[in-house]
N, C-alpha and C positions, 0 to 999 in steps of 0.2 A: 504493500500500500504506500501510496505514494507522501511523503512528508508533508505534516502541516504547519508551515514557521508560525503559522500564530499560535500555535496551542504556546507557546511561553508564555503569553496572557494570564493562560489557566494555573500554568504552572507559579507564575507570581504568585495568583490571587489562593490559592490552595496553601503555599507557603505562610501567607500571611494568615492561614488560622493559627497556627504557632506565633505567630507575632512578627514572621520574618518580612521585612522590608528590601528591596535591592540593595545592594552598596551603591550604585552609580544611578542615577536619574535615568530614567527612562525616556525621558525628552533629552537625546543628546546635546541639541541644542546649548545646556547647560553646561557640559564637560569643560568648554571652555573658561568660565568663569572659574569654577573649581578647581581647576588644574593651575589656574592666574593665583588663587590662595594661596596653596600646598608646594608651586614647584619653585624653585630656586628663576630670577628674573632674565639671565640670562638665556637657561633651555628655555624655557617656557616662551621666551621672543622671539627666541630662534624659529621654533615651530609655528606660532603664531603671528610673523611678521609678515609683510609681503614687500613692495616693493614702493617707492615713494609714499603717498599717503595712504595707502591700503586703497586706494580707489577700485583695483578689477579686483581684487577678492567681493569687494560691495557689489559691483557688476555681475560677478558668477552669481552671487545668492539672488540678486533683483532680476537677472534674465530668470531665472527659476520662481520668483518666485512671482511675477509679472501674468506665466503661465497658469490658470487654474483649470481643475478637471472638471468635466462633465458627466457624472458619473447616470449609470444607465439601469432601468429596474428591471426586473421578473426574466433574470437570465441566469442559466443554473451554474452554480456557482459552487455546488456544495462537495466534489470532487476537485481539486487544483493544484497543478502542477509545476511551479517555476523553474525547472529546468531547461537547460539550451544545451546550444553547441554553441562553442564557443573555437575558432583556430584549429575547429578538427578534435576539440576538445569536450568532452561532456561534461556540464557544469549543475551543480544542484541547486543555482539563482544565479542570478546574471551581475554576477558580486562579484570584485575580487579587490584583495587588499594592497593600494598604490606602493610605491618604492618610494620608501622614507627614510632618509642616510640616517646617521647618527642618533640611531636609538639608542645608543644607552645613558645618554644626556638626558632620556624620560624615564629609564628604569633598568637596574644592573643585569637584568635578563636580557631587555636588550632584542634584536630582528630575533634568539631563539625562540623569545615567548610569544612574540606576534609572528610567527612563523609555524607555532605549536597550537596557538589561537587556530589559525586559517586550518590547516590539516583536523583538527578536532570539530570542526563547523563544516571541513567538506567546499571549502573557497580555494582558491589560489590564493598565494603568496609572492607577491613581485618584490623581490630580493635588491636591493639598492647596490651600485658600482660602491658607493660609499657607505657601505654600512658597518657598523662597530665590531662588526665576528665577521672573521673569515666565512666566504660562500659555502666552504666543504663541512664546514661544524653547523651551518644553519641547512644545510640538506638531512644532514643526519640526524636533527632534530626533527624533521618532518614525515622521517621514513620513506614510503613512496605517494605522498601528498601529492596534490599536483604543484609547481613552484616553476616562478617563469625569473628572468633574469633581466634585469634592469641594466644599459651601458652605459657610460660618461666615454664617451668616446675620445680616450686618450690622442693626444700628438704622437705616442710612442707608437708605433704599428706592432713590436713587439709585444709590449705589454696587452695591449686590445688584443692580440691574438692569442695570449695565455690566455689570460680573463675568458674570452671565448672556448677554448679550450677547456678550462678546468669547470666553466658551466655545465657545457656538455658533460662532461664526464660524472658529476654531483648529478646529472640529474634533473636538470633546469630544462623543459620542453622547450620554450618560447624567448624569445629576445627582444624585447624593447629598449627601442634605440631614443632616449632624451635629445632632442634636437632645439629645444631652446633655452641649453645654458650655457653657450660659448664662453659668455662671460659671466661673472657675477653680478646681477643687477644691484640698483642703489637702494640701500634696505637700512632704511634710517632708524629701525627696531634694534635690530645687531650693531649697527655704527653708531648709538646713542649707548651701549654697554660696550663697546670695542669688542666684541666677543664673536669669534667664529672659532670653531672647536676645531675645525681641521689643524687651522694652528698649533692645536695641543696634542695632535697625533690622533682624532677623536676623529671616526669617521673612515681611515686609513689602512682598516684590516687588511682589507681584500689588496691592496696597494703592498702594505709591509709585508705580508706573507706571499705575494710574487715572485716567483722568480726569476722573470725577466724583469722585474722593477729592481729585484736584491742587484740585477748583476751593471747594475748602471751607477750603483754606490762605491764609494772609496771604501769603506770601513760598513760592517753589519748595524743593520738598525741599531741593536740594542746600545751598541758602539758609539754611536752620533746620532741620534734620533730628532735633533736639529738638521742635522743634513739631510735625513730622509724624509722629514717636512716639507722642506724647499724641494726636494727634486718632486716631490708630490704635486706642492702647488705650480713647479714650472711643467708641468704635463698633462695637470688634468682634465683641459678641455683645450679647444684649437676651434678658435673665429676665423680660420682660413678656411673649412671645407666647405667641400658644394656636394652636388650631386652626385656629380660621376662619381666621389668618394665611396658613393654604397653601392659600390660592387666590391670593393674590398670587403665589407660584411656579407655581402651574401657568398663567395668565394669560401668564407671560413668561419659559416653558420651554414648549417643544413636544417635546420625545423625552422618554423614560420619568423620571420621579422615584423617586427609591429613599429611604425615612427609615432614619439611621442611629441604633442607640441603643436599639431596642424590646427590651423583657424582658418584658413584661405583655402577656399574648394582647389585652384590654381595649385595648392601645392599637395592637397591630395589626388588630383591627376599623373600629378608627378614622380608621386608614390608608387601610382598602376606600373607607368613609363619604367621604373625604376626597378620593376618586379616585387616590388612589396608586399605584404598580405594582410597587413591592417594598418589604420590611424586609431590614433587618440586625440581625439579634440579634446587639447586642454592649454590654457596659459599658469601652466605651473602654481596653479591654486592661487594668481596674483603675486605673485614672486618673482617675478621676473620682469614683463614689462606695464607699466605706470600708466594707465590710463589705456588699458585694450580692452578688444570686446570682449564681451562677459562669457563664459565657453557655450553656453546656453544658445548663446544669439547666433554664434558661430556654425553649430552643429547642422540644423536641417540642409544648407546651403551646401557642407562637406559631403553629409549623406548624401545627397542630391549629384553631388562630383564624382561621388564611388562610385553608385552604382551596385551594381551585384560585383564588383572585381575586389572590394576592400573591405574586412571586416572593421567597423567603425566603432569603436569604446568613444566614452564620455568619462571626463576628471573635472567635475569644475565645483564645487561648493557643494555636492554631497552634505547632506545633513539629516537626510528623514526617508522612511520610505517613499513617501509621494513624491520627493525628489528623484527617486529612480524610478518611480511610474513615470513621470515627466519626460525624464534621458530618456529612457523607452517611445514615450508616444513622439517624441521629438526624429526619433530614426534609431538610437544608441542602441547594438545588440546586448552590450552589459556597459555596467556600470563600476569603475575604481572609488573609492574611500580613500581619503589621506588622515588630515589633520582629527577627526572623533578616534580612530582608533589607535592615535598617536597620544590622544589625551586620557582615552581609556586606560594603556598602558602605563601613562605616568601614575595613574590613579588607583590602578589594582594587577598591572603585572598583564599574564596571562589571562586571568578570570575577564581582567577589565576588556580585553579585546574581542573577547566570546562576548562578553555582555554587547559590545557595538556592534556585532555582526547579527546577534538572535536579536537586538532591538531593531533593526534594518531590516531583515526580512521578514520579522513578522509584522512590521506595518505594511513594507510593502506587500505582503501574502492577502490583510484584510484590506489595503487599498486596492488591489486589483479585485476583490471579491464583491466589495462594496462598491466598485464603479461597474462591475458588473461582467466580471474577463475571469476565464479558472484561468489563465497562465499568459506571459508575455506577449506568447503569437499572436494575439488578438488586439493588443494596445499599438493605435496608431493615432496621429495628429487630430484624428474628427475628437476625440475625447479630451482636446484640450480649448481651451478659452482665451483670448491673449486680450489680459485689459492695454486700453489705452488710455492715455495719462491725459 
């Protein structure tokens, strides 16, 4: 019998004859606040800053939330199934948990416990280039999970081709390739505490335990661990490539490639051109550039440029399930989460990251049920409503 995300509902409300109450808010919405008490001001900015005034993080939530649903009656609904395919993939909700570097600045567990989270809920797990544990210790946390692999696509061509390398081998199906952080944008959050943890060697696993990265050092990390800072940050992205560049990925990646980053249908053609197999519409949760469209706004237009040739994900201000009913009716075949089950984690470890993923699908399980859909295939753009201002 096929799963029902909302019975956590029941399971709350059954708890509570004991007296028991969630740990974390059930209106994610909250976490953020919470996690602003409890976390130290530094991580806590980090994760939650964006880029000049926070302007496209305000845009991703107001495209989303500009949209409202139409919901439809007396359609049977009492059987429902949120499973897809996803990449050739079978997914049990059209969920998966974005690539978020430096977690252990939210909690000493760190990408294992949101990577032990995603496997115990039955989601992927997209493993950050930058994340605090080596990729081969957070595969083996997952057993054989589904877990896709996030690039920072080094200037080193060696190093890019370990990293690819040693995915494949852990175990990582899928490839997502970050295409809008050449540079680091102006993040007056982080540059108002001078804090970026890479600095501190935070973020630099998967870099330190390289070993085409080892062999471009004078002396062993452990050795100079300032040197290996610097040789990290003179490599780890390159504002020189273009296009033709991704054939070099596709040459020494064999499973699917997915470009993260597309806002312009123009360059999700380009994508096709290029032999890709999916986009992500997303402007890096507002992190990156100041004042862009909100990914919401972005998205039907990209859909529209694929076509049947590119599977399309949505990343842009995730919050709620009617948020990913929305990415859905919008075109989005799933949907990625970043910043809730980065604040989950700060907030409870492991537990906290299950708690963001079962509060997620089981709104969106009774929001599709209550607009009147058993499962995704059936949510399309007539079920939504676009106020104007």
């Amino acid at each position: 019998m096929t799963k029902h995300w909302a019975d956590f509902q029941y399971e709350i409300y059954l708890n509570g004859m004991t007296g028991a109450v969630p740990r974390l808010p059930t209106d994610l919405t909250r976490l953020e606040e919470l996690a602003e008490q409890r976390l130290e001001p530094g991580p806590f900015g980090y994760v939650a800053g964006s880029a000049g005034n926070g302007s496209t993080a305000r845009a991703n939530r107001a495209a989303l939330e500009r949209r409202r649903i139409v919901p439809r009656m007396l359609r049977d609904v009492h059987e429902r199934d949120l499973s897809v395919e996803v990449l050739g993939r079978p997914l049990p909700a059209p969920l998966a948990l974005a690539p978020v570097g430096v977690l252990s600045i939210m909690h000493p567990d760190a990408e294992s416990a949101a990577a032990r989270a995603a496997a115990a809920q039955g989601v992927p797990y997209i493993l950050s280039s930058a994340s605090s544990t080596p990729m081969e210790q957070v595969a083996e946390a997952m057993g054989d999970a589904e877990r896709w692999f996030q690039l920072y696509w080094a200037k080193d061509r060696e190093v890019t081709k370990s990293f690819l390398n040693r995915a494949k081998a852990a175990g990582f199906s899928t490839l997502f390739v970050t295409l809008d952080t050449p540079l680091l944008a102006w993040r007056p959050r982080d540059l108002d505490q001078a804090y970026l943890p890479f600095l501190h060697g935070i973020g630099t696993a998967n870099y330190f335990s390289d070993p085409a990265f080892q062999a471009g050092l004078a002396k062993p990390v452990d050795e100079d661990p300032n040197a290996a800072v610097m040789h990290f940050v003179g490599m780890f992205a390159d504002p020189a490539k273009t296009w033709p560049d991704l054939e070099f990925l596709r040459e020494n990646w064999d499973g699917p490639i997915v470009l993260k980053g597309i806002l312009h249908p123009d360059d999700a053609r380009r994508a096709v051109t290029a032999g890709m197999d999916g986009v992500v519409v997303s402007n890096h949760g507002g992190r990156q550039v100041a004042g862009s469209v909100g990914a919401a706004d972005a998205l039907p237009k990209v859909v529209e440029a694929a076509g049947d040739r590119l599977t399309v994900l949505f990343d842009g201000g995730i919050r709620s399930g009617d948020d990913i009913f929305k990415a859905l009716a919008l075109g989005a075949e799933a949907v990625l989460v970043g910043r809730p089950y980065a604040y989950g984690l700060g907030l409870d470890g492991q537990a906290g990251v299950e708690h963001v993923i079962r509060c997620l699908l089981a709104e969106l399980d009774l929001t599709l049920a209550l607009s009147g859909h058993a499962g995704p295939a059936t949510v399309s753009a007539d079920d939504l409503a676009e106020e104007t201002a």
